[in-house]
C-alpha positions in Angstrom: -2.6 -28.3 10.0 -3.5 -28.5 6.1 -4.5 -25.4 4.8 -6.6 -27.4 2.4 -9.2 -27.9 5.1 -9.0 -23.9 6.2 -11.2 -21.7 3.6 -9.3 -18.6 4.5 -5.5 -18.7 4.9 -3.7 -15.7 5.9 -1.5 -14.1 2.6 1.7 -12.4 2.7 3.1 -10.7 -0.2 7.1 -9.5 0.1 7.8 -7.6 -2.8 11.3 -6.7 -3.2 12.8 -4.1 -5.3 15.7 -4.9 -7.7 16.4 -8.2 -6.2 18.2 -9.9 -9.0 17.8 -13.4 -9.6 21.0 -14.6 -8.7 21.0 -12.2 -5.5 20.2 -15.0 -2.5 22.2 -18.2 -1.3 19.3 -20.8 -2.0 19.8 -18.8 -5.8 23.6 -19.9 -5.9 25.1 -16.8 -4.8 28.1 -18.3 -2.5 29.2 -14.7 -1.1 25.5 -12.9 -0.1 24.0 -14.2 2.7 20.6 -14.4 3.2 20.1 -17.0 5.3 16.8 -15.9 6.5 15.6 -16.6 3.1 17.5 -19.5 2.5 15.7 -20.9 5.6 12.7 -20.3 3.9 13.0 -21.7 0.8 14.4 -25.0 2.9 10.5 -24.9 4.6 8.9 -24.1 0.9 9.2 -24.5 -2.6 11.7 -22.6 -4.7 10.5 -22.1 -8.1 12.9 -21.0 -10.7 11.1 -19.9 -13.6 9.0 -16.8 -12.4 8.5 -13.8 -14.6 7.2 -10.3 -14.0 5.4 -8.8 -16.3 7.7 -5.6 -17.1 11.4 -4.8 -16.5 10.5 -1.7 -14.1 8.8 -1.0 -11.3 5.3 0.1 -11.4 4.1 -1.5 -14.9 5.4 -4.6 -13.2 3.5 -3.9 -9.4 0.4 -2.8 -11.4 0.1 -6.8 -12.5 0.4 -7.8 -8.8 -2.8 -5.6 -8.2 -5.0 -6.2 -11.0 -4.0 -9.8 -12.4 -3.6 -7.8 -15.8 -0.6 -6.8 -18.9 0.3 -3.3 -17.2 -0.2 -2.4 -21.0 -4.0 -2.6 -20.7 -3.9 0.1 -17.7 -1.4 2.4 -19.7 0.9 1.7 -17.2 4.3 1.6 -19.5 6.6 2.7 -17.1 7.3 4.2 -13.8 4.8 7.1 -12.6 6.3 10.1 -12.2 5.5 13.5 -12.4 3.1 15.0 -14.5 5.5 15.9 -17.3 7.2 12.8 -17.9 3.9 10.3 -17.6 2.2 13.3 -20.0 5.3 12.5 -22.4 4.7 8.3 -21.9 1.4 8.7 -22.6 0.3 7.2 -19.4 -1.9 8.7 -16.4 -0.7 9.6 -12.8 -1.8 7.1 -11.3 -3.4 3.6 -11.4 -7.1 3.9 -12.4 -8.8 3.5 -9.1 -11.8 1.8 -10.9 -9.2 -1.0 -11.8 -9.6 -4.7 -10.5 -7.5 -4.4 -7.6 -6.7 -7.9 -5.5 -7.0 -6.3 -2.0 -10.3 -4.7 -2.5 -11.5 -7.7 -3.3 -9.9 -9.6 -0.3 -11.1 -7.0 2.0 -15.0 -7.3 0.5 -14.4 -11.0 1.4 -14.1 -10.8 5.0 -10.0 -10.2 5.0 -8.1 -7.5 6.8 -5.7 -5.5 4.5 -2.8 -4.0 4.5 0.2 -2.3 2.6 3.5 -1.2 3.8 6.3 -0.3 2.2 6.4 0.7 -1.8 3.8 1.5 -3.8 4.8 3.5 -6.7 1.3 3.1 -8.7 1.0 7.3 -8.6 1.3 9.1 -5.8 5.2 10.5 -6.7 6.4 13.7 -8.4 4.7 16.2 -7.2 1.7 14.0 -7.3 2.1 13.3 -3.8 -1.0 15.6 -2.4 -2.7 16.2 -5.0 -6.5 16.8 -4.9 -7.5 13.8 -7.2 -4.6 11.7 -6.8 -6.1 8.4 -4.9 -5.1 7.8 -1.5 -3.0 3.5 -1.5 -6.1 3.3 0.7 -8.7 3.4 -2.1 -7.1 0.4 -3.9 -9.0 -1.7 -0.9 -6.9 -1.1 2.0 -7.7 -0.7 5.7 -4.4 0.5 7.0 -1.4 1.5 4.9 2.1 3.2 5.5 4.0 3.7 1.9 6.1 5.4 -0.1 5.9 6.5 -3.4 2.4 6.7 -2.6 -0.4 8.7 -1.4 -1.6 8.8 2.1 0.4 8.1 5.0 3.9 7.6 5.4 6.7 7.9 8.4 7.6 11.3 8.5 4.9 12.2 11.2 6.6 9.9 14.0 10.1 9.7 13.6 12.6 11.5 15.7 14.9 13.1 12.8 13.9 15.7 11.0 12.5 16.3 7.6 9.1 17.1 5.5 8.9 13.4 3.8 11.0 10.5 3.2 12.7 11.2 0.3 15.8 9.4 -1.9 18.5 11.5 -0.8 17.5 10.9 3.4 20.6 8.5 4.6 18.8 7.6 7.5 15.3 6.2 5.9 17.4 4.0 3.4 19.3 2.5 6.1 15.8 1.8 7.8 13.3 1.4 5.6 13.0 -1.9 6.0 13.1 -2.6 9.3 10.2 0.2 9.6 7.6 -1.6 6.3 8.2 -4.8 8.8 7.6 -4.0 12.2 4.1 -2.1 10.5 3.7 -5.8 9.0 4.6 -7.5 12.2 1.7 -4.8 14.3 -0.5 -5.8 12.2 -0.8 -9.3 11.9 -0.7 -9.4 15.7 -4.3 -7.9 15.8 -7.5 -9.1 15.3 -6.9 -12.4 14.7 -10.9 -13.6 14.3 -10.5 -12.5 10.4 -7.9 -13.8 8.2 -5.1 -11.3 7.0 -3.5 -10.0 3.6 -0.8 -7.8 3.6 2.0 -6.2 1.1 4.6 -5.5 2.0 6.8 -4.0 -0.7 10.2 -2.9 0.4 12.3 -0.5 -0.9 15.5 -2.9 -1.1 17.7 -3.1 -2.5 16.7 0.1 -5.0 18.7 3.1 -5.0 20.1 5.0 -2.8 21.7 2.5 -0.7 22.9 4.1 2.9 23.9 0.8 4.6 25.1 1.9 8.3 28.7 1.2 9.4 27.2 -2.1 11.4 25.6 -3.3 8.7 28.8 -3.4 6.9 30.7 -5.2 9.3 30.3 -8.3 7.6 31.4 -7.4 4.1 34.5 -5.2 5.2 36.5 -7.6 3.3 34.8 -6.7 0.1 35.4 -4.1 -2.3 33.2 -1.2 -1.6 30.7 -1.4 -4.6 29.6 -5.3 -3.2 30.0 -3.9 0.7 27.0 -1.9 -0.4 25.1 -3.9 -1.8 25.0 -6.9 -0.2 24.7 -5.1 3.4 21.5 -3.6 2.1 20.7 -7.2 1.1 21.5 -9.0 4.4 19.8 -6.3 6.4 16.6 -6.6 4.3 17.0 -10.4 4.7 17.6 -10.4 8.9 14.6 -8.0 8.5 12.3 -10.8 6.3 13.3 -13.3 8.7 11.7 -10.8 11.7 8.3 -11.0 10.3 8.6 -14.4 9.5 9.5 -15.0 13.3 6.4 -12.8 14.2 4.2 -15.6 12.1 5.5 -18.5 14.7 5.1 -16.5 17.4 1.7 -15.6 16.9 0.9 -19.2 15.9 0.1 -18.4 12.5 2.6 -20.0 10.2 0.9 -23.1 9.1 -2.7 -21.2 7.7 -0.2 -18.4 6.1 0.6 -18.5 2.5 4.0 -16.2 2.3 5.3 -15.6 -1.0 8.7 -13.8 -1.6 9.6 -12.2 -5.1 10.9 -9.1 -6.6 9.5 -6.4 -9.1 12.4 -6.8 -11.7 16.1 -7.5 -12.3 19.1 -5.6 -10.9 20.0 -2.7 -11.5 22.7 -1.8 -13.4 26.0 -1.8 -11.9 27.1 1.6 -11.7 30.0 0.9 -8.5 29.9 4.9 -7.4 26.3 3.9 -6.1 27.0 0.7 -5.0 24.2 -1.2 -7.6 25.8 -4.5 -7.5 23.0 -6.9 -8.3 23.6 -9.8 -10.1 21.5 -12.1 -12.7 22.4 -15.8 -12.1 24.3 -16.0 -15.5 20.6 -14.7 -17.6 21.1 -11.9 -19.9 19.8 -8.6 -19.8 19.3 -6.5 -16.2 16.2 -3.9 -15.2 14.7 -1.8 -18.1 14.9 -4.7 -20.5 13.0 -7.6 -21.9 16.2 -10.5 -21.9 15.8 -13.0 -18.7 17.7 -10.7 -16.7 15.1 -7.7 -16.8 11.9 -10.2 -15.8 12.9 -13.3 -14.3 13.1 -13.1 -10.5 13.4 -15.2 -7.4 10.1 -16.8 -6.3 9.6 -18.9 -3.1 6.7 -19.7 -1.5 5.7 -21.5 1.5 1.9 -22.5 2.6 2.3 -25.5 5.1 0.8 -28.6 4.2 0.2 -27.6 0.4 3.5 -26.1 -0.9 6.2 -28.9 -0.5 8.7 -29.0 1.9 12.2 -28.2 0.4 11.5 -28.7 -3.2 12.8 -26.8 -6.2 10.8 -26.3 -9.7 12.4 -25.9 -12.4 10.4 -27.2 -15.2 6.9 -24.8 -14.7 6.3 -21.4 -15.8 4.7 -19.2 -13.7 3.5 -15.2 -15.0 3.0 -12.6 -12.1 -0.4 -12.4 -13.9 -1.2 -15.5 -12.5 -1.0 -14.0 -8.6 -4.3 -12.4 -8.9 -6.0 -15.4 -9.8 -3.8 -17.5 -7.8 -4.6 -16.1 -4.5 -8.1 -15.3 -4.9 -8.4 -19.4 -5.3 -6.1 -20.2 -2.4 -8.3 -17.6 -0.3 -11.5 -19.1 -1.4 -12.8 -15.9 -2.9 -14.5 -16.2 -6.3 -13.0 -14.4 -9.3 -15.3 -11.7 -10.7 -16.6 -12.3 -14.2 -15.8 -9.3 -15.5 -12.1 -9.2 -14.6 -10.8 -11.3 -17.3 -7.4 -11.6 -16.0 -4.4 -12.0 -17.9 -3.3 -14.9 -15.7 -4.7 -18.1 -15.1 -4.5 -20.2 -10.9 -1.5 -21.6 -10.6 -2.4 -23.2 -7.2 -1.2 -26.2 -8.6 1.8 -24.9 -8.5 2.0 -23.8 -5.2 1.4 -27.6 -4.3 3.9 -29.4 -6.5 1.2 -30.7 -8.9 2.1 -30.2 -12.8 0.7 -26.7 -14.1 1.0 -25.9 -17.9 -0.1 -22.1 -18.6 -2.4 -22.4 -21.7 -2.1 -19.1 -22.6 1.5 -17.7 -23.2 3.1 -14.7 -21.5 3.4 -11.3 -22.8 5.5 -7.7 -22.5 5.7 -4.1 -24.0 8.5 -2.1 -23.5 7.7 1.3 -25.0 11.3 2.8 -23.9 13.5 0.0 -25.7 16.2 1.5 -27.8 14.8 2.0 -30.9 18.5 2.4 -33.1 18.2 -1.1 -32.0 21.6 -1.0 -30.2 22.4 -4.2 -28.8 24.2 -3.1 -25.8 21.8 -0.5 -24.9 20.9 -0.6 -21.2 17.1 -0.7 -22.5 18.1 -3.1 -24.8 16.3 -3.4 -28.3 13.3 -5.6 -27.5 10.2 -3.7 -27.2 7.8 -7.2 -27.2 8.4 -10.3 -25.9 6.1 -13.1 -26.1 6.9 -16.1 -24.2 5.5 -20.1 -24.8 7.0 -22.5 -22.7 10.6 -22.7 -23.2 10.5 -20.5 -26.1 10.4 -16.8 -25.9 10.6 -14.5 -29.4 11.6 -10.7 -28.5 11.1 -8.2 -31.5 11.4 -4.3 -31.8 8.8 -3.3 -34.7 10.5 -0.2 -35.5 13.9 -2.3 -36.4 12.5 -5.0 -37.6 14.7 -7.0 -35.5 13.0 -10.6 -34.5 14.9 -13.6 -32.4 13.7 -16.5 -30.8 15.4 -17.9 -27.7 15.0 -21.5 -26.5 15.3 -20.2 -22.5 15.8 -23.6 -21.3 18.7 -24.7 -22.9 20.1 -21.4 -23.3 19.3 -19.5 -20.7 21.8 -17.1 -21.5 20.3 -16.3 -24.4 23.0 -16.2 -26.8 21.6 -18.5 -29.7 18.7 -17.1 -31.8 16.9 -20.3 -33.4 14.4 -18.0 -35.1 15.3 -19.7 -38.3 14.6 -23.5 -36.6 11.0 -22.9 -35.6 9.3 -20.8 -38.7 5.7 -22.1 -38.0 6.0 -21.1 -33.9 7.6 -17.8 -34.9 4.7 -17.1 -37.1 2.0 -17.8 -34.5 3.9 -16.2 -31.9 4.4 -13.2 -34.0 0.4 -13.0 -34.7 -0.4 -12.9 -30.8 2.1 -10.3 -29.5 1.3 -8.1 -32.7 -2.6 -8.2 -31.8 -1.9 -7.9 -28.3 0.4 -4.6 -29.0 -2.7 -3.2 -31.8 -5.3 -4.1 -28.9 -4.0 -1.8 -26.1 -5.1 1.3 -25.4 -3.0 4.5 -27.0 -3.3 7.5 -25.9 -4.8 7.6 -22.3 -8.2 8.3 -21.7 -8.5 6.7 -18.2 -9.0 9.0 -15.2 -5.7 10.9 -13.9 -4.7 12.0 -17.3 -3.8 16.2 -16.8 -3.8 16.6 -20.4 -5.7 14.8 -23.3 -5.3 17.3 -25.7 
């Protein structure tokens, strides 16, 4: 079947969590296996040069949802409680008023669904709160999350405790195999509307619980990389499940399936087990280098996305999803959106696609001594065109340009080589920083004083 001729595919989003670049086989990663999603990529297109649009988690989901910077939202880090998003000048939670890509899928006929993550509010002691959004309101009609408001497990499963919670062995060990076989009950239902589900899973993030079977296969290893890459092969086997689920129901060749992750690694920190790794690109999670915002993306749509084929020559900006899915899905894009992004479609069949418009990122919690070993590392803007990306922190005055495709380590600063690009590139990120909104005056904010 070509999808071209169906007006409505189905869409599924897998959003992982800290799933470093370098962290799959089809990536180069000879000692992880994942060959569920090695599979995958072998039946779509691997595309190598995909960016998020923060180093952390929910600035960086909040673009998957409204096609926007996270910036523009106030989203410049993760929610938490009160306090902290108080101290980060942010709100509590996503502003339910946002554009939001499955409302706008489920006013167009689609059924939709999120399970797994959400982390857009909903956390810290905002869990239950009176005004705090239930995921639902974003445009769902059935949801199962954490980090999020509204349903979760804790009301069926057999071991006990109030709500799932980081320091529950069992849930990490699980949590995945549960967000799928949600995933997998739903897409086996009404099957006279098209479908678009999330499902964000909590691997491989923090705490990682991998059961004694599922480290069978890594006994060989030290015990920092048993950890992790058990938690990685059980979320893979689990992937592959609700890919399985798609042939069995027939649906595999009207389903777009994309598969991406919200950020870099983590840091290694061996007592925990965080064991990620980057592919060679510098810089990890809660920092603007490669490392921080450029993450595996494969997709497969049968009989657009080619078969087997491996981009490495077209950028691609998380932005872009909104857009990007709303054309695949044959939904019109509401005027006043105004994305960030722009439809990479193009992409998604093999065609040439050239962003006009170039990528951006704040980092508000960058080390501002300017430390260049920092774990937040010094850059608190990045602006990206093409091959080129300059990163500055304002406060330090430090400014470097990288040229990402022949160093993609990032370890020669040509600032010097390209004065005239510097100076346009400077002048965007500079008025995109002055334009966004300062304090927050958005609903969810406890205190505007």
């Amino acid at each position: 079947m070509n999808t071209n001729e169906v007006s409505h595919p189905n869409i599924l989003v897998i959003l992982a969590d800290d799933w470093g670049y370098g962290d799959l086989g089809c990536y180069g990663n000879e000692t992880i296996q994942t060959p569920c999603l090695d599979r995958f990529a072998e039946q779509g297109t691997r595309y190598n040069r995909f960016y998020v649009a923060s180093c952390v988690c929910s600035p960086s989901r909040c673009s998957f949802i409204t096609g926007h910077y996270p910036g523009r939202w106030e989203v410049h880090a993760h929610f938490a409680g009160f306090g902290p998003n108080e101290a980060r000048h942010m709100p509590n939670w996503l502003d339910i008023d946002s554009p939001s890509l499955p409302r706008l899928m489920q006013e167009n006929g689609y059924r939709t669904a999120h399970y797994g993550k959400w982390h857009l509010g909903g956390g810290g002691g905002i869990h239950g709160h009176p005004e705090a959004p239930f995921v639902k309101e974003y445009g769902y009609d059935d949801t199962r999350t954490w980090n999020g408001n509204g349903p979760t497990w804790y009301e069926t499963t057999p071991w006990p405790f109030t709500l799932f919670n980081d320091s529950d062995k069992v849930w990490a060990a699980n949590s995945s195999r549960m967000a799928v076989n949600e995933t997998i009950d739903f897409i086996k239902q009404d099957q006279t509307k098209p479908f678009f589900v999330n499902l964000w899973l909590k691997d491989p993030h923090t705490p990682l619980h991998p059961t004694e079977e599922q480290r069978e296969p890594f006994k060989h290893l030290p015990e920092p990389q048993q950890t992790y890459y058990s938690v990685i092969a059980n979320a893979d086997r689990h992937i592959g499940r609700v890919l399985d689920a798609l042939d069995e129901q027939g649906l595999t060749d009207n389903t777009l399936v994309i598969f991406t992750s919200d950020n870099g690694p983590e840091v290694i920190r061996e007592e925990i087990g965080t064991y990620g790794t980057t592919g060679g690109l510098r810089g990890r999670k809660h920092c603007l280098f490669d490392g921080g915002i450029r993450v595996p993306f494969i997709a497969r749509w049968p009989g657009n996305t080619p078969v087997g084929k491996v981009i490495d020559d077209t950028w691609m900006s998380a932005v872009d999803l909104v857009p990007t899915l709303l054309e695949a899905a044959g939904v019109p894009m509401p005027q006043s959106w105004n994305p960030d992004g722009v439809s990479a479609v193009s992409a998604l069949r093999g065609e040439e696609f050239k962003r006009g418009n170039p990528m951006m990122w704040e980092w508000r919690n960058a080390d501002s001594t300017g430390n260049d070993e920092s774990i937040q590392g010094w850059p608190m803007l990045g602006i990206r065109h093409e091959e080129y990306m300059l990163l500055m922190n304002p406060v330090t005055g430090q400014r470097k340009l990288y040229d990402t495709f022949a160093d993609e380590a990032q370890t020669r600063d040509i600032l010097a080589d390209k004065p005239q690009l510097v100076s346009d590139l400077t002048v965007q990120i500079e008025d995109y920083s002055k334009a966004l909104p300062g304090y927050p005056t958005r609903p969810g904010v406890q205190n505007q004083s």
